[in-house]
Backbone and ligand atoms as CSV (ligand in chain L), in Angstrom:
chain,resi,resn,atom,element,x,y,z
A,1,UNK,N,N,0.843,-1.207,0.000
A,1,UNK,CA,C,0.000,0.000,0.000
A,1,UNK,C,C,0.874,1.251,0.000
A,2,UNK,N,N,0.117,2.416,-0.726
A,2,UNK,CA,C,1.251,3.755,-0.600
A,2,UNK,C,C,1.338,3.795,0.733
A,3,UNK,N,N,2.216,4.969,0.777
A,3,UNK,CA,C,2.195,5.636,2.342
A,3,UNK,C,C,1.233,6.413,2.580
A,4,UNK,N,N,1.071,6.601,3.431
A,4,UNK,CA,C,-0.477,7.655,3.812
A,4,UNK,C,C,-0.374,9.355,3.175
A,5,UNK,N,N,-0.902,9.805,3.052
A,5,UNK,CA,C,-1.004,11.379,2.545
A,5,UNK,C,C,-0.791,12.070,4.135
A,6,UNK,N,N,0.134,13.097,3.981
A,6,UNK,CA,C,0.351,13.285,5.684
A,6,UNK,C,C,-0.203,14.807,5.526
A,7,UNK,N,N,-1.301,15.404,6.210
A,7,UNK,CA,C,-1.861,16.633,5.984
A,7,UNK,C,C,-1.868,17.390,7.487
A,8,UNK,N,N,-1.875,18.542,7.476
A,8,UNK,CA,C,-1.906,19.806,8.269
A,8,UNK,C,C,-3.023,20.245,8.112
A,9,UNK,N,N,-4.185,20.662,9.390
A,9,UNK,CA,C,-5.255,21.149,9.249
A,9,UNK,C,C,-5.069,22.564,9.848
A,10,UNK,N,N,-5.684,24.294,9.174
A,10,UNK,CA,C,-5.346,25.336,10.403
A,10,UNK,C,C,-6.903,25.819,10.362
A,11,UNK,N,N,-7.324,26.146,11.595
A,11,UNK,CA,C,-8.649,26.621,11.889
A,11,UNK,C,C,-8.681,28.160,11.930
A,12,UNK,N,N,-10.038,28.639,11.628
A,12,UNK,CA,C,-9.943,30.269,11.732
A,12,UNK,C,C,-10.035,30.360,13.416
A,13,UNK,N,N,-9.070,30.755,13.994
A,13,UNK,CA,C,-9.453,31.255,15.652
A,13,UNK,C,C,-10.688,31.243,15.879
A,14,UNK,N,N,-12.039,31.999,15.374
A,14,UNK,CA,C,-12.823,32.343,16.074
A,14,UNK,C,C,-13.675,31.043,16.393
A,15,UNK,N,N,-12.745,29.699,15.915
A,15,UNK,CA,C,-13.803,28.729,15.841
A,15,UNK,C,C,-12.404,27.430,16.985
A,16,UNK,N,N,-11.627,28.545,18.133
A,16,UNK,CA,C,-10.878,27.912,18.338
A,16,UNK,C,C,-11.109,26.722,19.522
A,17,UNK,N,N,-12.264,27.435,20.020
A,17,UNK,CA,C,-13.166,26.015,21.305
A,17,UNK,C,C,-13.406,24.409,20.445
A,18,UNK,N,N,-13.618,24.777,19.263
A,18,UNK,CA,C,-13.773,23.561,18.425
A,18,UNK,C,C,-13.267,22.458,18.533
A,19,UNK,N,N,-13.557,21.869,18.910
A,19,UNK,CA,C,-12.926,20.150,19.485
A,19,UNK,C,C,-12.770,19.237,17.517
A,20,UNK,N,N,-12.858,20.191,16.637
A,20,UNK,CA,C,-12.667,19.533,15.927
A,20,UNK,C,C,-13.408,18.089,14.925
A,21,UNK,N,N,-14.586,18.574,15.266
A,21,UNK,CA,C,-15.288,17.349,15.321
A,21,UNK,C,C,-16.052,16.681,13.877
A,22,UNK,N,N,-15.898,17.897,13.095
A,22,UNK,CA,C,-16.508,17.843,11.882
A,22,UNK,C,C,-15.459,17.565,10.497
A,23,UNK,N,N,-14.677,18.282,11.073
A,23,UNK,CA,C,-13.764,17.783,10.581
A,23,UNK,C,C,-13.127,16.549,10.694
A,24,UNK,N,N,-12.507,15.621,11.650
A,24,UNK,CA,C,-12.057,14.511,11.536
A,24,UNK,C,C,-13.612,13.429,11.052
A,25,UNK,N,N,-14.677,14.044,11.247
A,25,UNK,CA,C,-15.915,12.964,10.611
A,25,UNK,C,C,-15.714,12.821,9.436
A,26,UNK,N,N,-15.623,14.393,8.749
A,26,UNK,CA,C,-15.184,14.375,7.082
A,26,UNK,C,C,-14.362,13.743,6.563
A,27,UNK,N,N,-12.921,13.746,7.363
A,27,UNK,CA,C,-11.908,12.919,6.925
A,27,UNK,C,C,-11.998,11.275,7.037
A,28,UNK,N,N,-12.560,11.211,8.610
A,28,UNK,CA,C,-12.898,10.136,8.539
A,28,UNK,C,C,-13.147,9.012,6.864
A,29,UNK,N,N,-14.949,9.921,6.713
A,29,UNK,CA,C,-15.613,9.660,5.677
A,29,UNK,C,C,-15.356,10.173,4.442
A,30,UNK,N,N,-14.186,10.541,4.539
A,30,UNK,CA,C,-13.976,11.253,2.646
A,30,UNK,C,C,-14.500,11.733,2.165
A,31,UNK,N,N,-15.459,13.495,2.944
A,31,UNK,CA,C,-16.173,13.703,2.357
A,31,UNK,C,C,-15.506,15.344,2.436
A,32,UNK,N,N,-16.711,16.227,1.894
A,32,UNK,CA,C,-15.588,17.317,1.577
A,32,UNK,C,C,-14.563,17.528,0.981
A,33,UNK,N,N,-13.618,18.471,1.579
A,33,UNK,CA,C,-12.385,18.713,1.034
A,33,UNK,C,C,-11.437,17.377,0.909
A,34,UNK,N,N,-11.634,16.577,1.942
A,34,UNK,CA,C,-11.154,15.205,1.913
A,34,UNK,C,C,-11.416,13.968,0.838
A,35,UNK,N,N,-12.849,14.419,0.043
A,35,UNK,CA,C,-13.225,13.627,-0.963
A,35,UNK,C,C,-12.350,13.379,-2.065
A,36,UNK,N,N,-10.935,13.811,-2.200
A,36,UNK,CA,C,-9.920,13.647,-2.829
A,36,UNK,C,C,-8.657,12.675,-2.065
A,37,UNK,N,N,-9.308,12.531,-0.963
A,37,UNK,CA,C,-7.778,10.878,-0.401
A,37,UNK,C,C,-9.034,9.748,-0.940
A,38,UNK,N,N,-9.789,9.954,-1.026
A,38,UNK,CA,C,-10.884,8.442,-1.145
A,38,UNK,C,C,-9.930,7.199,-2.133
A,39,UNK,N,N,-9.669,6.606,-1.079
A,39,UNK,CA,C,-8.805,5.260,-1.711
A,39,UNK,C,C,-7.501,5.283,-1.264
A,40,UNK,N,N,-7.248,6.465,-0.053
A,40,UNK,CA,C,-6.066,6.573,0.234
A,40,UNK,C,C,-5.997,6.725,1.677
A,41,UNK,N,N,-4.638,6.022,2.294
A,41,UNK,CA,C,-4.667,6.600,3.631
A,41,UNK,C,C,-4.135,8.163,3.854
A,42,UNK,N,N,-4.677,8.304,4.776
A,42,UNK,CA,C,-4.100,9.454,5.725
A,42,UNK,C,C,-3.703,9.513,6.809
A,43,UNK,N,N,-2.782,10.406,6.551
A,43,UNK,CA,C,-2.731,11.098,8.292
A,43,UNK,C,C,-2.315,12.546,9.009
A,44,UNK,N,N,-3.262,12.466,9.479
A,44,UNK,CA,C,-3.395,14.095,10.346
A,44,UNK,C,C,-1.980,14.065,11.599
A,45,UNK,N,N,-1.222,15.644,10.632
A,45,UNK,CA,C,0.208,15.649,11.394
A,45,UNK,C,C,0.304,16.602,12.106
A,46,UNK,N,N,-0.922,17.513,11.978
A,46,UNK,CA,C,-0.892,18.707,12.915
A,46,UNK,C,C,-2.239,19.892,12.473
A,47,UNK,N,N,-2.551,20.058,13.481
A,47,UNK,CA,C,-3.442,20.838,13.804
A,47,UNK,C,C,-3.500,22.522,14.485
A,48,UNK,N,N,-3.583,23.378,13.875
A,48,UNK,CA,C,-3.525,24.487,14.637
A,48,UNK,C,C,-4.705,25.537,14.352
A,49,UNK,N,N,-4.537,26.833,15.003
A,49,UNK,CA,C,-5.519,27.965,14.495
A,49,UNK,C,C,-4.538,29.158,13.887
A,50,UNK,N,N,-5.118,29.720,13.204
A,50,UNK,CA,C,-4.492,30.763,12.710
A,50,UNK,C,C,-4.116,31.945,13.852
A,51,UNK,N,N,-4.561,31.391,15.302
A,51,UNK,CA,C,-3.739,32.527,16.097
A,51,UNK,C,C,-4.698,33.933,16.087
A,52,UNK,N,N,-5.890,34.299,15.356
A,52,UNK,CA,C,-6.572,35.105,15.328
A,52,UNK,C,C,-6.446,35.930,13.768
A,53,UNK,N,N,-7.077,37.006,13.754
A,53,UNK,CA,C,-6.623,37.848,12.680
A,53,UNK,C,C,-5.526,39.257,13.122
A,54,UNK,N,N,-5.209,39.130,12.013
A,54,UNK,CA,C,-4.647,39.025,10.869
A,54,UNK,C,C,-3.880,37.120,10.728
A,55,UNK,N,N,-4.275,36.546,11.707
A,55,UNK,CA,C,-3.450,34.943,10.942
A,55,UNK,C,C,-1.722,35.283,11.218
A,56,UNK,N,N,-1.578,35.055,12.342
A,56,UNK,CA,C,0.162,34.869,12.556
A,56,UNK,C,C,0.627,33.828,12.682
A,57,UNK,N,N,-0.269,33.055,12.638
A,57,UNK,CA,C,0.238,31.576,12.899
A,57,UNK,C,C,0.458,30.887,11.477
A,58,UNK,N,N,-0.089,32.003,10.469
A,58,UNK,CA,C,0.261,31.061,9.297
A,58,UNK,C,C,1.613,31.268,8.926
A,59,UNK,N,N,2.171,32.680,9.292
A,59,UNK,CA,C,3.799,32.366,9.316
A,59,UNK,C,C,4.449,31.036,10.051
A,60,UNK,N,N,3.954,30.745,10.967
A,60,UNK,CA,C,4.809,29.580,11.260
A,60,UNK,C,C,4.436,27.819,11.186
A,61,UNK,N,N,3.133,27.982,11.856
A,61,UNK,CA,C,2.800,26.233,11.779
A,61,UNK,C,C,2.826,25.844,10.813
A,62,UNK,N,N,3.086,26.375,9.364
A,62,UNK,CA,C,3.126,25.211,8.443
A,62,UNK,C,C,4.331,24.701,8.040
A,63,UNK,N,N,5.713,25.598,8.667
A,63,UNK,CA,C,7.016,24.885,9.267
A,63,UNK,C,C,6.714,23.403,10.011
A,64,UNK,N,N,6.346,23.872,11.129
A,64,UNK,CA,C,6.170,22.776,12.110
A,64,UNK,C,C,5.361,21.703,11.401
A,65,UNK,N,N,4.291,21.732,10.742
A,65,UNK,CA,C,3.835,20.769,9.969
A,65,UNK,C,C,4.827,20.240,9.054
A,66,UNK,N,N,5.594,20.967,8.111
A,66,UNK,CA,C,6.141,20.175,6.981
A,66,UNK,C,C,7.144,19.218,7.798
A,67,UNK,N,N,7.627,19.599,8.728
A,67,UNK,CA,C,8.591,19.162,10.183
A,67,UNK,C,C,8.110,17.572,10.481
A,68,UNK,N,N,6.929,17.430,10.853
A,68,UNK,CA,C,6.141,16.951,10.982
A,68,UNK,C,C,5.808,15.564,9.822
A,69,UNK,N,N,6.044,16.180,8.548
A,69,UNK,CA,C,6.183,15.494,6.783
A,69,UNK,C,C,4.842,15.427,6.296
A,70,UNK,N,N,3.692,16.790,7.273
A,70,UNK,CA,C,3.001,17.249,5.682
A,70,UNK,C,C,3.273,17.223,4.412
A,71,UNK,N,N,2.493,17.295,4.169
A,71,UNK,CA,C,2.570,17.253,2.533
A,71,UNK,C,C,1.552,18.492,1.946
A,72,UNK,N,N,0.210,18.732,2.220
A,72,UNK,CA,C,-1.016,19.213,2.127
A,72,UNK,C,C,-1.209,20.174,3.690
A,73,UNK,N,N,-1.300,21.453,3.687
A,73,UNK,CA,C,-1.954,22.139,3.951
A,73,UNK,C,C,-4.139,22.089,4.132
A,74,UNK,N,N,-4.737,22.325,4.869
A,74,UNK,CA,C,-6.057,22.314,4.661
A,74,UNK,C,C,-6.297,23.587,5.438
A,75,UNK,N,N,-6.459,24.481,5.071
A,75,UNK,CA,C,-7.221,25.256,5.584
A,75,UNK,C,C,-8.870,25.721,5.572
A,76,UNK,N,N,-9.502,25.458,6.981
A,76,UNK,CA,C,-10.669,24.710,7.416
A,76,UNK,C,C,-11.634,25.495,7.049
A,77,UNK,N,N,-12.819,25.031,6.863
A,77,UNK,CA,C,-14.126,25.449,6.156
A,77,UNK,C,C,-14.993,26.499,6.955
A,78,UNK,N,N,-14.261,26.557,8.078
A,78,UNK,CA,C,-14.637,27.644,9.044
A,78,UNK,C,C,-14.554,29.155,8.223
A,79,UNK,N,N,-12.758,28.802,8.003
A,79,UNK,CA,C,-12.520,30.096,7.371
A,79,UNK,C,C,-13.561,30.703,6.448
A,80,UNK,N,N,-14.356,29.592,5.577
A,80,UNK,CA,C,-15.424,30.310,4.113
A,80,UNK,C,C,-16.588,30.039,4.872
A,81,UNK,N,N,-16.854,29.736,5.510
A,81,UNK,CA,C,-18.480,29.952,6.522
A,81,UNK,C,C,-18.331,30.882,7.126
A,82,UNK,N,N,-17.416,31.412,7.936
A,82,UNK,CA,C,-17.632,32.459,9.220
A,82,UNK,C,C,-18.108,34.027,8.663
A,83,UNK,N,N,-18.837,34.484,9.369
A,83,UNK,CA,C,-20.111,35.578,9.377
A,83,UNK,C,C,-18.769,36.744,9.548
A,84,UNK,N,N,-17.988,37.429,9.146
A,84,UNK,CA,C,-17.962,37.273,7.777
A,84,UNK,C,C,-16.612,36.154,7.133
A,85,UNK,N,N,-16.892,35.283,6.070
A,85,UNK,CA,C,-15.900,34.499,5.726
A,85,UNK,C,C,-14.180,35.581,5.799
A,86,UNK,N,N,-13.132,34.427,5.577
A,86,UNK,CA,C,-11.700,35.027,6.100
A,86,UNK,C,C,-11.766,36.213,4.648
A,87,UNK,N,N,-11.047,37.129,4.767
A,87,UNK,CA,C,-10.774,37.889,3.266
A,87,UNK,C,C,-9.562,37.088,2.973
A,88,UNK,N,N,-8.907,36.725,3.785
A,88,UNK,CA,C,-6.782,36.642,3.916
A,88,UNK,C,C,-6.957,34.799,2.877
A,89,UNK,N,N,-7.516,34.053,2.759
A,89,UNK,CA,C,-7.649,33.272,2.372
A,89,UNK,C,C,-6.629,32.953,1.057
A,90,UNK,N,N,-6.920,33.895,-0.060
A,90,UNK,CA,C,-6.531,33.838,-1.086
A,90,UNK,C,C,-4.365,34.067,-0.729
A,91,UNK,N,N,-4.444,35.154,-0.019
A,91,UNK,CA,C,-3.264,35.050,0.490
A,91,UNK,C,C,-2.455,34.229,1.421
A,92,UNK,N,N,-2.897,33.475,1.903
A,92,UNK,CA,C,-3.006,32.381,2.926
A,92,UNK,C,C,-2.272,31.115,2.246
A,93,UNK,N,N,-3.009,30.956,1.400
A,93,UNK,CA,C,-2.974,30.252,0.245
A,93,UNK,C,C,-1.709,30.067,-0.508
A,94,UNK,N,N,-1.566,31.408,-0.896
A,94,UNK,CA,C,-0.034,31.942,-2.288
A,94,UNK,C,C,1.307,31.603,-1.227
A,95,UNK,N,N,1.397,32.075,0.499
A,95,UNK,CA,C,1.931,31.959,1.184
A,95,UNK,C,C,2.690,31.120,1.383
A,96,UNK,N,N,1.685,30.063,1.539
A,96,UNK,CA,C,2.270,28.556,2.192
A,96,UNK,C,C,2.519,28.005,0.774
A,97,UNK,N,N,2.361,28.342,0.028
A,97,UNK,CA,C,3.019,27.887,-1.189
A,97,UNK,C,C,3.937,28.140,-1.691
A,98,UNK,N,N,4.066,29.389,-1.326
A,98,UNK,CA,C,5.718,29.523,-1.670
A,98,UNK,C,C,6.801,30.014,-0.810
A,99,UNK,N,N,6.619,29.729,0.914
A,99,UNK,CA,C,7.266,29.610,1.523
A,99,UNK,C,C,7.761,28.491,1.967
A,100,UNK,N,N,6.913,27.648,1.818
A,100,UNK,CA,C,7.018,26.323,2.252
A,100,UNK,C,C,6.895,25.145,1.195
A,101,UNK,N,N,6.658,25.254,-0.371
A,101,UNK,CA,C,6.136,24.410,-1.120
A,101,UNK,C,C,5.622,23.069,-0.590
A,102,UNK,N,N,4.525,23.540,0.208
A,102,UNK,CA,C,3.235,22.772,0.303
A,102,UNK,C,C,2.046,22.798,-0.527
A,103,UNK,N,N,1.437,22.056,-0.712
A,103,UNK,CA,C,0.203,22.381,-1.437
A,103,UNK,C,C,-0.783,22.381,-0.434
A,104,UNK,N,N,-1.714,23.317,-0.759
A,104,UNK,CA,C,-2.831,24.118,0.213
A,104,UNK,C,C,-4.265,23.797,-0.592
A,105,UNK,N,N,-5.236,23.464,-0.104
A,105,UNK,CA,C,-6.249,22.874,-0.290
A,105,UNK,C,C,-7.298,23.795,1.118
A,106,UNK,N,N,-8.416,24.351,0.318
A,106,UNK,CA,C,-9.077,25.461,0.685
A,106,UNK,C,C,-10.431,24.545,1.068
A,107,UNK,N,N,-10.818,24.462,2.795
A,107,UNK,CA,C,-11.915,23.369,3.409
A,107,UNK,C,C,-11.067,22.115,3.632
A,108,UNK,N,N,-12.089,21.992,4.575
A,108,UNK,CA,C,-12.438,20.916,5.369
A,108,UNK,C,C,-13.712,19.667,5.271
A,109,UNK,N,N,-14.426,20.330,6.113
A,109,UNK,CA,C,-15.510,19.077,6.302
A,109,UNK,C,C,-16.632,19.937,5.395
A,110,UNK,N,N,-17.708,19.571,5.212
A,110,UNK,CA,C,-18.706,19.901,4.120
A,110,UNK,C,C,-19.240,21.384,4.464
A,111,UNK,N,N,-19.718,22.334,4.063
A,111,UNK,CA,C,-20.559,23.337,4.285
A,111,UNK,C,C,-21.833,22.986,4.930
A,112,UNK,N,N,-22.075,23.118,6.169
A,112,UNK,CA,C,-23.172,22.950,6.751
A,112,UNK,C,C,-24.509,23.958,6.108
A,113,UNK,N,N,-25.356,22.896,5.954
A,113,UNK,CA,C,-26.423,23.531,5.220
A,113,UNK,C,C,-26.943,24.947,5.540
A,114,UNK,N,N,-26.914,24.888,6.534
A,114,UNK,CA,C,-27.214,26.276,7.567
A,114,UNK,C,C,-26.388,27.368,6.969
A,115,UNK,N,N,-25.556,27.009,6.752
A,115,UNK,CA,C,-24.598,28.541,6.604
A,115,UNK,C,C,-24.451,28.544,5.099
A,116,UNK,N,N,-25.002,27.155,4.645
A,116,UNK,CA,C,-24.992,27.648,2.773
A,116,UNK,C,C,-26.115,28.781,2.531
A,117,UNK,N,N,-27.001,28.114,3.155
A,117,UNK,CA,C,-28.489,29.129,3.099
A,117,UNK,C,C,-28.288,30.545,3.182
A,118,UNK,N,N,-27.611,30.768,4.344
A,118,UNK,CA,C,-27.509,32.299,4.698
A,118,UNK,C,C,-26.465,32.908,3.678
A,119,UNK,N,N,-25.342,32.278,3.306
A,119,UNK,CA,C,-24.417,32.921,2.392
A,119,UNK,C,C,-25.240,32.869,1.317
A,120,UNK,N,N,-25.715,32.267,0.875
A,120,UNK,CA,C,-26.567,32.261,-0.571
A,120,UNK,C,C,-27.552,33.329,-0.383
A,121,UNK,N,N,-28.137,33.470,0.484
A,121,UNK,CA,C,-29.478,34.868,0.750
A,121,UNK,C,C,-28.616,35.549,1.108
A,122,UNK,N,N,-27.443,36.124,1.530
A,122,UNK,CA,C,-26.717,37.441,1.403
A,122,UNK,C,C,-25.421,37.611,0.635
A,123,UNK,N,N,-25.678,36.697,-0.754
A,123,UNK,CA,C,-24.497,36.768,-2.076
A,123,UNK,C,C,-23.327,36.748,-1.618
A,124,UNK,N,N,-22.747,36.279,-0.447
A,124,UNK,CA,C,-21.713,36.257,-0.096
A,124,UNK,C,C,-20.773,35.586,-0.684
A,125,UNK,N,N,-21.261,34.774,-1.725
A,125,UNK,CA,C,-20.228,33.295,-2.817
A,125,UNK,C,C,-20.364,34.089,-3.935
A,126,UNK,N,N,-21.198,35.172,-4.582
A,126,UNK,CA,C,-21.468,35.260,-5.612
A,126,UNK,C,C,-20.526,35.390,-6.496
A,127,UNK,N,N,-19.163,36.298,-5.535
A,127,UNK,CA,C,-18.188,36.711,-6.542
A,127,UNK,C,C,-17.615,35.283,-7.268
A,128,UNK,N,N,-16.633,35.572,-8.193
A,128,UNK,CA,C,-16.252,34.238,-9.018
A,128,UNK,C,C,-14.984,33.704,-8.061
A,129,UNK,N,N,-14.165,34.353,-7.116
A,129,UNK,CA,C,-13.214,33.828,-6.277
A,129,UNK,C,C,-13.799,32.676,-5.330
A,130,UNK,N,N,-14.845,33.156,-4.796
A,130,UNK,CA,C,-15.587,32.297,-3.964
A,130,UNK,C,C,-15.973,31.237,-4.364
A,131,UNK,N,N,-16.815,31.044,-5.731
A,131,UNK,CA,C,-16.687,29.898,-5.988
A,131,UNK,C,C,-15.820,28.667,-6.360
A,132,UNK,N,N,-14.138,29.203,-6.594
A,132,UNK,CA,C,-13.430,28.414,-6.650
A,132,UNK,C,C,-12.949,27.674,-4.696
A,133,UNK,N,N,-13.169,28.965,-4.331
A,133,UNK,CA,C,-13.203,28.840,-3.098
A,133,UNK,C,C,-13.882,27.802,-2.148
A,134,UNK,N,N,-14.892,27.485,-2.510
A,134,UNK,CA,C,-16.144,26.784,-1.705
A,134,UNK,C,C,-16.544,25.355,-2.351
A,135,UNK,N,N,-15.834,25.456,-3.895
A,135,UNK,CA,C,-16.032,24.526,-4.740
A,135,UNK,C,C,-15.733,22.649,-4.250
A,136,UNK,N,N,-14.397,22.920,-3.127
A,136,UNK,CA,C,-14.539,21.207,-2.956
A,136,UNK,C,C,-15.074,21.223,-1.673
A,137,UNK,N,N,-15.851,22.370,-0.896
A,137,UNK,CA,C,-16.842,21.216,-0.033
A,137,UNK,C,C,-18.536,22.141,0.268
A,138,UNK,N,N,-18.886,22.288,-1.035
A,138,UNK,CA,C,-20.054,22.534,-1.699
A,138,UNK,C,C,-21.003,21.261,-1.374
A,139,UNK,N,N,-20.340,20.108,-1.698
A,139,UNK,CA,C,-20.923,18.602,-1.867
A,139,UNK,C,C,-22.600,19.268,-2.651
A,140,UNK,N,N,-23.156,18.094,-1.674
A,140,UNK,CA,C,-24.271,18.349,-2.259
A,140,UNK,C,C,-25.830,18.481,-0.541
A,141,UNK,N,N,-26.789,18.997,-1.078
A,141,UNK,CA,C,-27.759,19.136,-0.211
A,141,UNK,C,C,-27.707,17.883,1.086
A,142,UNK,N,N,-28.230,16.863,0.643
A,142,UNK,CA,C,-28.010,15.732,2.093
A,142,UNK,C,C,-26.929,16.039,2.295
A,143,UNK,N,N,-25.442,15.890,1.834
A,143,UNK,CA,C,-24.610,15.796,2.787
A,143,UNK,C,C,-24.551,17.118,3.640
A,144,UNK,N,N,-24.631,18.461,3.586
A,144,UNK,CA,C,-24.496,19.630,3.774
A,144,UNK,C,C,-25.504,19.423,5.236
A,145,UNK,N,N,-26.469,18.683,4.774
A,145,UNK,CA,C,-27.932,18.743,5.875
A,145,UNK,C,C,-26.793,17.832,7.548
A,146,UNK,N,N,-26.349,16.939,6.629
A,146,UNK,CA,C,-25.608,15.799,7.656
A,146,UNK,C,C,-24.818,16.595,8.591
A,147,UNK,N,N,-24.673,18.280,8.199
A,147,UNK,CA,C,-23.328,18.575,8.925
A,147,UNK,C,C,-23.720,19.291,9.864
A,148,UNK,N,N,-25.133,20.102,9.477
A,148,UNK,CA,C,-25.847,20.955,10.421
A,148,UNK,C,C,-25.548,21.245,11.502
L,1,SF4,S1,S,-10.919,35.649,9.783
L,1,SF4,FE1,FE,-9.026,34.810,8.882
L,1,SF4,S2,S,-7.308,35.856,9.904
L,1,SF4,FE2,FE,-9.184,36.231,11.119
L,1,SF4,S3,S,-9.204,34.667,12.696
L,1,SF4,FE3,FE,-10.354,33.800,10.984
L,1,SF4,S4,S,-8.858,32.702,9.643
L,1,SF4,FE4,FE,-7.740,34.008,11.103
């Protein structure tokens, strides 16, 4: 069998009480952003929060992750749900990519239906960034309902 895919998860702070829970279900189940290991192992090498905003922690934990033998970056679905989603995202992104040549993968566990609803009734995805943005854990209606 390959070796496992070794990934780094970072949370938006404001979601830092989070025990994490939706996320390792997703991974668990290969769903979401994770719907791309399906057929593969994994393993979760580190976990952090972005430390708050402006995100100082993304200067460093994704050292300690590659340390670690990340491979994949995930930065969590919190970040594109939260009232208001991260702006820093896109930069977040370019960052760890070329400080660290990791590859960065935007979500986590699925968009809880709840917060698709409300971003959709206040155009918050509408722009065209967002939808590349939201695109791998969009899924679909049941699963979104599952995450509620
Ligand atoms: S909005 Fe962005 S920078 Fe601010 S706490 Fe959340 S992830 Fe960090």
């Amino acid at each position: 069998m390959d070796a496992p895919v070794k990934i780094g998860i970072i949370i938006c702070d404001r979601y830092r009480t989070c025990a994490g829970g939706k996320c390792l279900r997703a991974l668990r189940n290969r769903e979401g952003a994770f719907a791309r290991y399906r057929g593969k192992e994994v393993e979760l090498v580190g976990f952090a929060t972005c430390n708050g905003c402006p995100g100082g922690n993304i200067e460093y934990v994704p050292q300690e992750m590659k340390k670690n033998g990340a491979q994949v970056v995930h930065l969590a679905t919190g970040m594109v749900v939260g009232y208001p989603p991260c702006p820093r995202i896109p930069y977040f992104t370019r960052f760890i990519r070329e400080k660290y040549g990791l590859e960065v993968v935007v979500g986590t566990h699925p968009v809880p239906e709840n917060y698709y609803q409300t971003h959709t009734n206040l155009g918050t995805w509408d722009a065209g960034v967002w939808k590349d943005l939201t695109a791998p854990t969009l899924t679909d209606e049941e699963t979104r309902r599952s995450y509620d």
